[in-house]
C-alpha positions in Angstrom: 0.0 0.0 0.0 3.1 1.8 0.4 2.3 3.1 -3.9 -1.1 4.3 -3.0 0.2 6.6 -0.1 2.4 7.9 -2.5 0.5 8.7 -5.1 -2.5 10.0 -2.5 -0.1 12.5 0.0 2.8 13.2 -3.1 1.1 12.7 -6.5 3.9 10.6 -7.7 2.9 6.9 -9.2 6.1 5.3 -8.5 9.0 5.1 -6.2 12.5 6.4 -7.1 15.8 4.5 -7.0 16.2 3.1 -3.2 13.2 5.3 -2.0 11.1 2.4 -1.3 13.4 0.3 0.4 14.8 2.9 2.6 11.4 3.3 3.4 11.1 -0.3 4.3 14.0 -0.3 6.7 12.4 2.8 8.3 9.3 0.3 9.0 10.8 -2.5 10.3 12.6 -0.4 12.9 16.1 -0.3 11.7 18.5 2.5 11.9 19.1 3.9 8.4 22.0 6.0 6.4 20.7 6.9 3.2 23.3 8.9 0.5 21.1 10.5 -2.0 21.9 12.8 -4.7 20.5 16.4 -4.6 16.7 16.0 -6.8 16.8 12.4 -5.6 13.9 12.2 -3.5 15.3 12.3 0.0 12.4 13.9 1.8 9.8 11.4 0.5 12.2 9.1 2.6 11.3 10.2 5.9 7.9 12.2 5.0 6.1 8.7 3.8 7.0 7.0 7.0 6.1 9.8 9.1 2.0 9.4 7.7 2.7 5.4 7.9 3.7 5.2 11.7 2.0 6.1 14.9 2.8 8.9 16.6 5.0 11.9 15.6 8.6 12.2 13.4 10.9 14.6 14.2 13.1 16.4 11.0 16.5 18.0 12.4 17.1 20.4 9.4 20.3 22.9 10.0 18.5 25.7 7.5 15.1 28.0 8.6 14.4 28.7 5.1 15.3 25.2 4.2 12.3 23.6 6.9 9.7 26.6 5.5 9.9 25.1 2.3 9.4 21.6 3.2 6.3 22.1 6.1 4.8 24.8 2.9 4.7 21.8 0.7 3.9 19.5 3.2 0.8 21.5 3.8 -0.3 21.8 0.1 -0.1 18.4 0.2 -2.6 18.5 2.6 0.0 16.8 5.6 0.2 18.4 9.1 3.6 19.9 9.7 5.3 22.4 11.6 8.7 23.8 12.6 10.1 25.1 15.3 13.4 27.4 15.0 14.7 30.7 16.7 11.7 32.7 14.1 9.1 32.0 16.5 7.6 33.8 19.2 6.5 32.9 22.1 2.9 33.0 21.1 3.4 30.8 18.3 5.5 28.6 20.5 2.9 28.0 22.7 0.3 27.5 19.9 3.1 24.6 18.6 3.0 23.2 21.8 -0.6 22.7 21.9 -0.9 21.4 18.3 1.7 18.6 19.5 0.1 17.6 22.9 -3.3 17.2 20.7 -1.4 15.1 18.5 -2.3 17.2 15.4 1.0 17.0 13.8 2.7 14.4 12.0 6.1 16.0 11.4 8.0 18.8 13.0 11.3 20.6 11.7 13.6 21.6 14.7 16.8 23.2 14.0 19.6 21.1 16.0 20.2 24.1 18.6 16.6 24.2 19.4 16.0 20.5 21.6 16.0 21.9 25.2 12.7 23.4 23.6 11.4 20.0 23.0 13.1 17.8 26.1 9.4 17.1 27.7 7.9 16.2 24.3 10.9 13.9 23.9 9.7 12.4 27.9 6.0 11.8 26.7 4.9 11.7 23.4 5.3 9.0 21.3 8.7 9.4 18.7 8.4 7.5 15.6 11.2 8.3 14.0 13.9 10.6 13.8 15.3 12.2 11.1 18.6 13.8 10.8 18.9 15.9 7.1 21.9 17.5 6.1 24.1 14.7 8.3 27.2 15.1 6.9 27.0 18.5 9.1 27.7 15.3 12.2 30.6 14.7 11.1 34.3 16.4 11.6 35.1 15.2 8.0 32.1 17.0 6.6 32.7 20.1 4.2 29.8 21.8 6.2 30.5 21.3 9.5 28.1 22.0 12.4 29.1 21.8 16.0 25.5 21.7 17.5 25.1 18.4 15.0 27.7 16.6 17.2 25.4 16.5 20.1 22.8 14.3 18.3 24.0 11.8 19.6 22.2 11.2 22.9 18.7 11.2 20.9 19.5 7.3 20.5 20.5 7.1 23.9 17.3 8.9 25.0 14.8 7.1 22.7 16.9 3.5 22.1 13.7 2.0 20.1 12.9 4.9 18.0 14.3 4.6 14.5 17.0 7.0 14.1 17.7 7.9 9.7 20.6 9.8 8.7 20.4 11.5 5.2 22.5 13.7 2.9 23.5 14.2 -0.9 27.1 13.7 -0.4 29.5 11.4 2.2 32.7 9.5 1.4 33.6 6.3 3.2 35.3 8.3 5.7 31.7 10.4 6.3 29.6 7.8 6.5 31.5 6.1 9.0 31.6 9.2 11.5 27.8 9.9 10.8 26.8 6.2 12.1 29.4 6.6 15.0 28.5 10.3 16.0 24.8 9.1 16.2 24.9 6.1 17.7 23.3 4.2 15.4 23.0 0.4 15.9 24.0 -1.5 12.9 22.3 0.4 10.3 21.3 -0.1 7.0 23.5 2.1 4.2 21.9 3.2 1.1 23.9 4.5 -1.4 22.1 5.7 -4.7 23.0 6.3 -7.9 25.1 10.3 -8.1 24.1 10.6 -11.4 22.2 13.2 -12.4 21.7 12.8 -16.5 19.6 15.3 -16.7 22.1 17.9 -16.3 24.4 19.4 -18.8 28.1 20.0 -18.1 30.4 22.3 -19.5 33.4 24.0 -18.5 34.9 26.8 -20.4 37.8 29.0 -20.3 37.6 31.8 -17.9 38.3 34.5 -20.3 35.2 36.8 -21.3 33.0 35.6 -18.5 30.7 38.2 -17.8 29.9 38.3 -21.8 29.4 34.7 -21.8 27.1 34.6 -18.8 25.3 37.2 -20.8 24.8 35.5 -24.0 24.0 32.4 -21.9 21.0 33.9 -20.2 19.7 35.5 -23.4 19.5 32.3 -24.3 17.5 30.7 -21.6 14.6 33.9 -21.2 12.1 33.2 -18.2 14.4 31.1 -16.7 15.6 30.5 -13.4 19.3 30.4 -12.3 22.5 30.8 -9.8 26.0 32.2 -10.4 28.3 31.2 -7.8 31.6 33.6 -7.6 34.2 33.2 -5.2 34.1 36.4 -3.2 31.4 38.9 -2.0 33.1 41.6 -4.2 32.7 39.5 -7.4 28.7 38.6 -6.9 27.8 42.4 -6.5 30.1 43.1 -9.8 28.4 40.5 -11.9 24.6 41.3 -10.4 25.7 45.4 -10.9 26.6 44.6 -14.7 23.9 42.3 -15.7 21.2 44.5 -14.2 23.1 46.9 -17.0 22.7 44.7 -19.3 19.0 44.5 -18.8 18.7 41.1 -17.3 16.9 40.8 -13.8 19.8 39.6 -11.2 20.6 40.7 -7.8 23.6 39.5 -5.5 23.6 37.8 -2.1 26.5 37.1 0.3 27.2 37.0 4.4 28.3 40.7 4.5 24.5 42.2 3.3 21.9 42.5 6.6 19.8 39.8 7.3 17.0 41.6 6.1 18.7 42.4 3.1 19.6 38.4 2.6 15.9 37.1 3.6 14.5 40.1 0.9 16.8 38.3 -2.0 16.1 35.0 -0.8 12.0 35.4 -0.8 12.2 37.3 -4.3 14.2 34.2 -5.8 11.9 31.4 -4.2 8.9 33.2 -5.1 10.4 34.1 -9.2 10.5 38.0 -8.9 14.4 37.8 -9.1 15.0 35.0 -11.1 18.6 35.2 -10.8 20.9 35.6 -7.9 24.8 35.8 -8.4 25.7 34.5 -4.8 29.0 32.5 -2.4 28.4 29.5 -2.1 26.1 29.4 1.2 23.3 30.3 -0.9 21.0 27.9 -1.8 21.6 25.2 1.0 18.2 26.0 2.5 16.2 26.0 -0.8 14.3 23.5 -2.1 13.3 25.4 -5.4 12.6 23.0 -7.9 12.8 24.9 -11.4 16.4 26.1 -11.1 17.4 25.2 -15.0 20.7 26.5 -14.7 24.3 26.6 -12.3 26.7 28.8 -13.1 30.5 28.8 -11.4 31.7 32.3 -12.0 35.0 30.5 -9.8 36.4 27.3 -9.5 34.8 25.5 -6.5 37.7 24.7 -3.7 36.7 20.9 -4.2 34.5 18.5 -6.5 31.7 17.8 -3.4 30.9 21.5 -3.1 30.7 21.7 -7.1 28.5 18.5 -7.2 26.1 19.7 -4.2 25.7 23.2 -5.9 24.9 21.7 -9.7 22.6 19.9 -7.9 20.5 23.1 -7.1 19.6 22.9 -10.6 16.8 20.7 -12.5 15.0 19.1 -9.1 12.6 18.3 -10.7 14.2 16.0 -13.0 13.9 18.0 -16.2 16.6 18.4 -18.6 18.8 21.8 -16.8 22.4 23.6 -17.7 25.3 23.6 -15.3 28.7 26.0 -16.7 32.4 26.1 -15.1 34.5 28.7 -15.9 38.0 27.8 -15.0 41.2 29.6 -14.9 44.8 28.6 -13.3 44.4 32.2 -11.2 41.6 30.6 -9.6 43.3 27.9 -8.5 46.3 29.7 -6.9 43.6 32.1 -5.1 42.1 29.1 -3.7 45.5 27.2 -2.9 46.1 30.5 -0.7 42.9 29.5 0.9 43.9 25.9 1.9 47.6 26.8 2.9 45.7 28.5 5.8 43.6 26.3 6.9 44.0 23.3 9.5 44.0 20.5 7.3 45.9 22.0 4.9 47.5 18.3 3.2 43.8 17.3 2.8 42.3 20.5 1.2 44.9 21.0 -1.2 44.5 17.1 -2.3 40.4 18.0 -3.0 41.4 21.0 -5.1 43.8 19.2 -7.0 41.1 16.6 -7.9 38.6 19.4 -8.4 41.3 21.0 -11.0 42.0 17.3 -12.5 37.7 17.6 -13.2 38.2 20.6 -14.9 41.2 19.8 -17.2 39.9 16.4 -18.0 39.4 15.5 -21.4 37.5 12.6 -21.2 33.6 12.0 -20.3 32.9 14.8 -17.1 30.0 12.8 -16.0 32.6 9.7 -15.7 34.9 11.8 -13.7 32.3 13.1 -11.4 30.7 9.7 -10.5 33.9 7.9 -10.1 34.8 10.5 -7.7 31.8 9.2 -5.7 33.3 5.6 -5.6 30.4 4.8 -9.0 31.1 3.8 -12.2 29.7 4.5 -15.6 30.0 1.7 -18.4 29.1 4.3 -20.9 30.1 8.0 -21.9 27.4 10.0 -20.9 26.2 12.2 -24.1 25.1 15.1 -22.1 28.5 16.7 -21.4 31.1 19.6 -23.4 33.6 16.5 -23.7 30.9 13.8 -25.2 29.2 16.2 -27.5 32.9 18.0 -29.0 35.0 14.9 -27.7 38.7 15.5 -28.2 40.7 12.4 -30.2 40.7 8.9 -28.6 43.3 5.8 -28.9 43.7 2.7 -28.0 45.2 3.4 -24.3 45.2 -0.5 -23.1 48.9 -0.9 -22.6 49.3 2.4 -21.0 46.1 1.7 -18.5 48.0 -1.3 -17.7 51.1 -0.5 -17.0 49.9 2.5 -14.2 47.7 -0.4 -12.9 50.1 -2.6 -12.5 52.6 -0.5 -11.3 50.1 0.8 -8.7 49.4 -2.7 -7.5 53.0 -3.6 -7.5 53.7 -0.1 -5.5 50.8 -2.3 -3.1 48.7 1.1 -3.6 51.0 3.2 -0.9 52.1 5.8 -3.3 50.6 9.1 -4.4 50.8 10.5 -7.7 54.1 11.8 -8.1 55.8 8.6 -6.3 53.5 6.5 -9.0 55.2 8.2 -11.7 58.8 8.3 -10.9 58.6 4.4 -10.4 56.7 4.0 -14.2 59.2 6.7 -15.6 62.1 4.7 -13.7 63.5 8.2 -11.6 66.3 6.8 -9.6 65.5 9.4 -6.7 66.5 9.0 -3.0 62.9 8.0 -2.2 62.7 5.1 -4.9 66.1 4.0 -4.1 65.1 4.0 -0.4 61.7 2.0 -0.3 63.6 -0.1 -3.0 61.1 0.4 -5.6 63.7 0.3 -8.5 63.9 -3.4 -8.1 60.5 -4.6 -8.8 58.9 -6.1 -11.9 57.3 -3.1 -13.1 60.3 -0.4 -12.6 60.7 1.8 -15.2 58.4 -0.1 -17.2 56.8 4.2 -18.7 59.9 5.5 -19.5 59.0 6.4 -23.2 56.3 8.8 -21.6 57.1 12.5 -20.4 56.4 13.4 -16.5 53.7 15.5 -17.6 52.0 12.6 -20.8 51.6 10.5 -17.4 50.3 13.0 -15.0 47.2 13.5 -17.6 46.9 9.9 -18.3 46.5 8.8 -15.0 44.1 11.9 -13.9 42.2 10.4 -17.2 42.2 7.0 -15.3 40.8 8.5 -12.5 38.2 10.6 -14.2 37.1 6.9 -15.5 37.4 5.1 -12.3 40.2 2.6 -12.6 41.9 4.9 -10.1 41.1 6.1 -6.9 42.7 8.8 -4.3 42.6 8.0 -0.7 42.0 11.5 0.2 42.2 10.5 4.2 45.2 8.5 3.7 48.2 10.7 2.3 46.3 10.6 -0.9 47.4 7.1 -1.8 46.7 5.7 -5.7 44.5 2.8 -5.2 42.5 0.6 -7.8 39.5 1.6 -8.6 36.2 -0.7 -8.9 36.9 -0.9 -12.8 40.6 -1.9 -12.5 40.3 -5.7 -12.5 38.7 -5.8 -16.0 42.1 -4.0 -17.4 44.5 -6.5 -15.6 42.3 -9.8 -15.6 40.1 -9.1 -18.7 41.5 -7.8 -20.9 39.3 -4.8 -21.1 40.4 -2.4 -23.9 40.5 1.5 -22.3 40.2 4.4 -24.1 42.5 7.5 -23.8 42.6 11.0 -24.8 45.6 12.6 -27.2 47.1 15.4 -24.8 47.3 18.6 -26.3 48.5 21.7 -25.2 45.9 24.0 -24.9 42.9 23.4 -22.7 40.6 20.9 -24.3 37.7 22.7 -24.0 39.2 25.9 -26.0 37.7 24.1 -29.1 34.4 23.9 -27.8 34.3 27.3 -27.3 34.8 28.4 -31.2 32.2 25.5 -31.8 28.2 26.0 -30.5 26.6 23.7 -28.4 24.7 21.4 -30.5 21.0 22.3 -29.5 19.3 18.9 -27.8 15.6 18.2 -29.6 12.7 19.7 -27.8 10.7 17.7 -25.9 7.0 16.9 -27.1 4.0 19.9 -25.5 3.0 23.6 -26.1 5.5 26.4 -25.2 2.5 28.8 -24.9 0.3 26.1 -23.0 2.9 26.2 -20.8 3.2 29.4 -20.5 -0.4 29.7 -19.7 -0.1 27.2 -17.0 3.0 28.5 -15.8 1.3 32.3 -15.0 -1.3 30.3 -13.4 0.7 28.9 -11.0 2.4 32.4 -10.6 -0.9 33.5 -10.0 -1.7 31.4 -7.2 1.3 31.0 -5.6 0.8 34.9 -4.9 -2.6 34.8 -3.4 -1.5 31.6 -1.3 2.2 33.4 -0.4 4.0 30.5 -1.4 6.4 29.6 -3.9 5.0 28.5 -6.8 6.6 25.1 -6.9 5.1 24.3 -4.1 1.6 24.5 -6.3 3.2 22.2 -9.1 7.1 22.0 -10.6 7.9 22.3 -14.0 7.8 18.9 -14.5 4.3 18.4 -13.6 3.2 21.4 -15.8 5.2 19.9 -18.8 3.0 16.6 -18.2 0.4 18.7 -18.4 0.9 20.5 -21.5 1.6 17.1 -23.2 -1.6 15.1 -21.4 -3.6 17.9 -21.8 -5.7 16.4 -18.6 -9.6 17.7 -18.8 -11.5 15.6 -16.1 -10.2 14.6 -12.7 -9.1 10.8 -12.8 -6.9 12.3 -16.0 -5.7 14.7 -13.5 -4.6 13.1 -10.9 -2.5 10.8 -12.8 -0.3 13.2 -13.8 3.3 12.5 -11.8 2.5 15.4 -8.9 -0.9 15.4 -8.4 -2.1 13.8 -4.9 -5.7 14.0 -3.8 -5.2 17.3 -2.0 -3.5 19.5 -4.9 -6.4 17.7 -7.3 -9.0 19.0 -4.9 -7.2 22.6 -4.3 -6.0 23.4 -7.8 -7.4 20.6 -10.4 -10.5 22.6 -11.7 -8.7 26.1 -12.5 -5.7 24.0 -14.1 -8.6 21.9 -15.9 -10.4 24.9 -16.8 -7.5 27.0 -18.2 -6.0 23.6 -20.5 -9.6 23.5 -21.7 -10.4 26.8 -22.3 -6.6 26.4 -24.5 -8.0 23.4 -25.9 -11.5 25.5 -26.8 -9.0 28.5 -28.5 -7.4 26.0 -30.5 -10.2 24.6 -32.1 -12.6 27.5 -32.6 -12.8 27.0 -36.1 -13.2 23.1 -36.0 -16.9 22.0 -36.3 -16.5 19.1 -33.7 -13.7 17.6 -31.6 -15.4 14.1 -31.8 -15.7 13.9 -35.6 -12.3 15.5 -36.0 -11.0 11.9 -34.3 -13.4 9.9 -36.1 -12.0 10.8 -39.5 -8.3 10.6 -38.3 -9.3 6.9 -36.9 -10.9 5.8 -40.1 -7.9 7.3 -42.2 -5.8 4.4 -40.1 -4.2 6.8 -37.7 -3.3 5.4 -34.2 -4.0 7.0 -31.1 -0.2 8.4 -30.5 -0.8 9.8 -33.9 -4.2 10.9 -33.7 -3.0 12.6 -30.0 -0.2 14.3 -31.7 -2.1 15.8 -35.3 -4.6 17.2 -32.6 -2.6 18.3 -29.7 -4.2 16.6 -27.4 -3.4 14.1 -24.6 -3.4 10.2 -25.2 -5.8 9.7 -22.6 -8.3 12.9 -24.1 -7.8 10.5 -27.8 -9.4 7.2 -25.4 -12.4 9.4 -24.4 -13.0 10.2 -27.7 -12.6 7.3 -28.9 -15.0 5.4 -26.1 -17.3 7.5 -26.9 -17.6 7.3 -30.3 -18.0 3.7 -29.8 -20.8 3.7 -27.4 -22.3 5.9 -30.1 -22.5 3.4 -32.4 -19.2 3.8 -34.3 -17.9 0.9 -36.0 -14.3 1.0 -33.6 -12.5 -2.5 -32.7 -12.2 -1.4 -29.0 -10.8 -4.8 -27.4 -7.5 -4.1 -29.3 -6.2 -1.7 -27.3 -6.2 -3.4 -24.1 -3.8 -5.5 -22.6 -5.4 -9.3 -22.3 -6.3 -10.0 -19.1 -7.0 -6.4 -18.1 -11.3 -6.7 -19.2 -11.2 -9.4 -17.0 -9.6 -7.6 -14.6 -12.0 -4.6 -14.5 -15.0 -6.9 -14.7 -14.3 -8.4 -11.5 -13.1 -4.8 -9.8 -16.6 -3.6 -10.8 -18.2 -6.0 -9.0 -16.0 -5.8 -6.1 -16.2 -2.0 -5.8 -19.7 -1.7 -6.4 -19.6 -0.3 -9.4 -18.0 2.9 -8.3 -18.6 6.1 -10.6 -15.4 7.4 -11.3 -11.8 5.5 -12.5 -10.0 6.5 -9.3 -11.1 3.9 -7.6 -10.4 1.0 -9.6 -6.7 2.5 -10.2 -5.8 2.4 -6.5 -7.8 -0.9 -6.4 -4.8 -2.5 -8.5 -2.6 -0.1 -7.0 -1.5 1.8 -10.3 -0.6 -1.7 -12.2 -3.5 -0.6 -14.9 -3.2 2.4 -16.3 -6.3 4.8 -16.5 -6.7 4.5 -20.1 -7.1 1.1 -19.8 -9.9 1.2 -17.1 -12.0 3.1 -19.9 -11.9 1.4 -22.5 -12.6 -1.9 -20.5 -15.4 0.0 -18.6 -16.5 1.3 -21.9 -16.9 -2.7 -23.5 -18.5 -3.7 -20.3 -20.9 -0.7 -20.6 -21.6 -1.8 -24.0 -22.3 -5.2 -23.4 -24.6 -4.7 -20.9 
């Protein structure tokens, strides 16, 4: 039943990669760390649960604006939530207090300073689950860290039974480890997902001309939505100063403007009166904006988590979004300043070396980025600068082998420059000291140049035969992919090294433009002002009323009656029964517009189905959703037309239906019977089944 709550409190028909079985192991009790990308679906991992179990689920969330957003959609979903942070008063303290001790709320956000508010609920109402977000905050190896996270820990002491879940987007080995320990959890179950995100683009360019390439960019991409992160609070109010010049809508945020100031900017971009911000890096950890299409890095990040964590703020909602890198060498020495500072300095300068190594690579981005993450990728990805203008490839087999071999006869101890003096055969004090020059595979890369090696093995990293041990001097290991190379015989693929930065000829070349998806810009449009429209009297974003991905399923279903509706991916009972009839009424009032001059939307079908056309096609001449074509269709038939019905359903399925109707009473609507076989048979196929039983009776 776990589907149908989905589909009823979230709108969404099926579950996403390891959502339902974290879910599961929420259920049966067991501590859980789940690693899930940004867009993956984290939320719906503890929010489900939280409806599922008795009692009430607490949300420790280290952002304010991040826990509005999630109780404001929460509530349009028609679930009780609340928060409680340092923004409320003492009146609406007290009111929180009383909305728990009636046990009216199902979830409530508290910031991880705020428990010895909560110490007595903790005593006597029932916990079903806690949920920490944001976890690698826990841990001392986080890139975010949190000190009030580190006192988490006593929850499981306090509450041993209660279900304790750990979530974030991003946590190495070394993370995940210290999250588990710092909390106390008790054998728990890890999921790791999938870190790839193919819906977004990535490019790096050059970092000359930036600001006239972030304007030609956006002029591109009009009513759009989209962040430029710089490096310094100087360089955001530049860029915002000059593009507001330029004529394009921007304004800046950073840690030196007033709180007020900050929360103004922040509220304008949530709600899409600024629809671009040019902000550091803290902004946009506590937004759950949903129709971000585009990242910009003004700056090269200080290391490849931050980078992947901020892309990440783009395309939520799973449709197709841009990310851009600019990337200059006088970045990288501003940010080496950075980590020669700083306590860790061995480790920091290791991450931006990798981060660099992402940005020189020459090979498949989306490769280098996942393998990062410890995840492989059989396949170049297609959606990256490097797939789409790919530089020249050979047959690099014998050179993947020798710096695997020589990293496993090195017993993966070395870092990179060790790794190539041994293949280049240096006879070095250190080599002649650890008595490297006397095994097998000594000198075995001579004919290569110091530097030819330095870019092939960064190329094996970016592919994931290699690994860094970041937490352990930065060690060359082998990677998950490096026993197919050395035991079989896997052929590898290398990039010619060239002088110049391989992307320099991407930037003389245009992007080739990716084919539009099927729908109706000015549907959309339509729909999109809509929302706009209320999401203003409401005073909430407006993806909170429906993302862009639910509106583009709209503009290709066309939906005109509720069951059609609510099987869109988005639409639960409670939006369907908020927003369904003015979304409804403005599709068909489009629908109406569009065929003014057509005597009769019925016949119009009729004479496309006698002239052979299927439904796709008929859907597709007329603009109009498959599911609108089966009305049509069923009711031309129980006019009288001569249609062969039965051969558009699956077998089994009339059967099916026949028995639900008994079952169900005969129940006047299709919602019913879809939840009856829990989403299994599409709604299209419960009317034309209901329309042949009809018939025949």
């Amino acid at each position: 039943m776990l589907k149908t709550s989905l589909k009823k409190h979230f709108g969404f028909e099926n579950f996403r990669p390891n959502q339902e079985e974290i879910i599961n192991s929420v259920l049966e009790g067991k501590d859980t760390v789940a690693i899930m990308p940004t867009g993956g679906g984290k939320s719906i991992c503890f929010q489900l649960p939280a409806l599922v179990l008795d009692g009430l689920t607490i949300v420790v969330s280290p952002l304010i604006a991040l826990m509005k957003d999630q109780v404001d959609s929460l509530k349009a979903n028609g679930i009780k939530a609340a928060f409680l942070n340092s923004t409320l008063d003492n009146s609406e303290m007290q009111d929180l207090m009383e909305q728990i001790a009636a046990k009216e709320l199902k979830l409530l956000y508290i910031a991880p300073e705020s428990f010895e508010y909560i110490e007595n609920i903790l005593k006597t109402e029932k916990i079903s689950l806690i949920a920490v977000d944001e976890a690698h905050c826990i841990s001392s190896w986080g890139h975010d860290f949190r000190p009030a996270y580190t006192k988490l820990g006593f929850l499981k002491q306090q509450l041993p039974d209660t279900p304790i879940m750990a979530l974030t987007a991003t946590a190495d080995k070394a993370t995940r480890a210290d999250i588990a320990d710092q909390l106390n959890l008790l054998e728990p179950n890890i999921f790791i997902s999938s870190f790839n995100r193919p819906n977004l683009y990535l490019e790096v360019k050059p970092g000359q001309d930036r600001i006239k390439h972030i304007q030609s960019f956006i002029n591109e991409r009009p009513n759009t939505s989209g962040i430029v992160y710089c490096l310094s609070r100087k360089s955001t109010e530049d860029l915002a100063q000059k593009l507001t010049k330029a004529g394009i809508n921007a304004e800046a945020y950073h840690a030196g403007l007033s709180a007020d100031k900050r929360s103004d900017v922040q509220e304008k971009f949530i709600n899409d009166d600024v629809p671009i911000i040019c902000a550091t890096i803290a902004f946009g950890m506590g937004i759950d904006k949903s129709n971000v299409r585009w990242v910009i890095h003004y700056n090269l990040p200080k290391n490849i988590e931050g980078y992947y964590q901020e892309i990440g703020r783009a395309g939520r909602d799973g449709v197709e979004s841009d990310t851009l890198l600019f990337y200059s060498y006088s970045d990288v020495i501003q940010l080496r300043k950075f980590a020669e500072n700083s306590s860790n300095e061995e480790f920091q300068l290791a991450k931006l070396e990798r981060m660099q190594q992402f940005a020189e690579s020459l090979n498949c981005r989306r490769k280098a980025l996942l393998s990062y993450f410890g995840e492989g990728l059989s396949k170049d990805c297609g959606n990256c600068d490097n797939c789409r203008k790919p530089p020249k490839l050979f047959d690099g087999t014998i050179i993947a082998q020798k710096a695997l071999s020589a990293v496993y006869r090195l017993q993966q101890e070395e870092p990179l420059n060790n790794l190539i003096d041994f293949l280049r055969g240096s006879s070095n004090a250190y080599i002649q000291s650890k008595g490297y020059n006397t095994l097998k595979t000594y000198g075995v890369g001579a004919d290569l140049s110091w530097k030819d090696w330095r870019h092939y093995v960064i190329q094996l990293l970016n592919q994931g035969f290699l690994e860094i041990a970041f937490h352990d001097g930065n060690k060359i290991l082998l990677g998950a992919l490096a026993n197919n190379v050395l035991y079989e015989k896997q052929k590898v693929v290398l990039a010619n090294i060239v002088d110049t930065l391989p992307f320099e000829k991407v930037k003389k070349e245009k992007r080739t433009k990716k084919p539009a998806k099927k729908g109706d810009d000015s549907l959309f449009e339509i729909l999109r002002q809509l929302r706009m429209t209320i999401a203003k009297e409401e005073k909430v974003p407006p993806y909170i009323i429906f993302n862009d991905a639910t509106l583009k399923e709209m503009v290709v279903e066309k939906p005109t009656y509720d069951e059609a509706f609510l099987a869109i991916d988005g639409v639960g009972q409670a939006k369907l029964d908020k927003y369904g009839n003015a979304f409804m009424d403005a599709i068909m009032q489009y629908q109406n517009d569009k065929t003014k001059k057509k005597s009769n939307t019925y016949n119009e079908t009729w004479d496309l189905y006698q002239k052979g056309k299927t439904v796709e096609e008929i859907a597709a001449i007329r603009e109009l959703g498959i599911t609108t074509v089966f009305s049509h269709i069923s009711k031309l038939y129980l006019d009288g037309k001569p249609i062969e019905l039965k051969k558009y359903l699956k077998e089994g399925n009339l059967l099916k239906v026949k028995h639900a109707k008994v079952e169900l009473n005969e129940p006047s609507g299709l919602k019913p019977y879809f939840e009856f076989f829990e989403g299994e048979i599409p709604y299209e196929q419960i009317r034309v089944a209901l329309t042949i039983l009809e018939k025949e009776s």
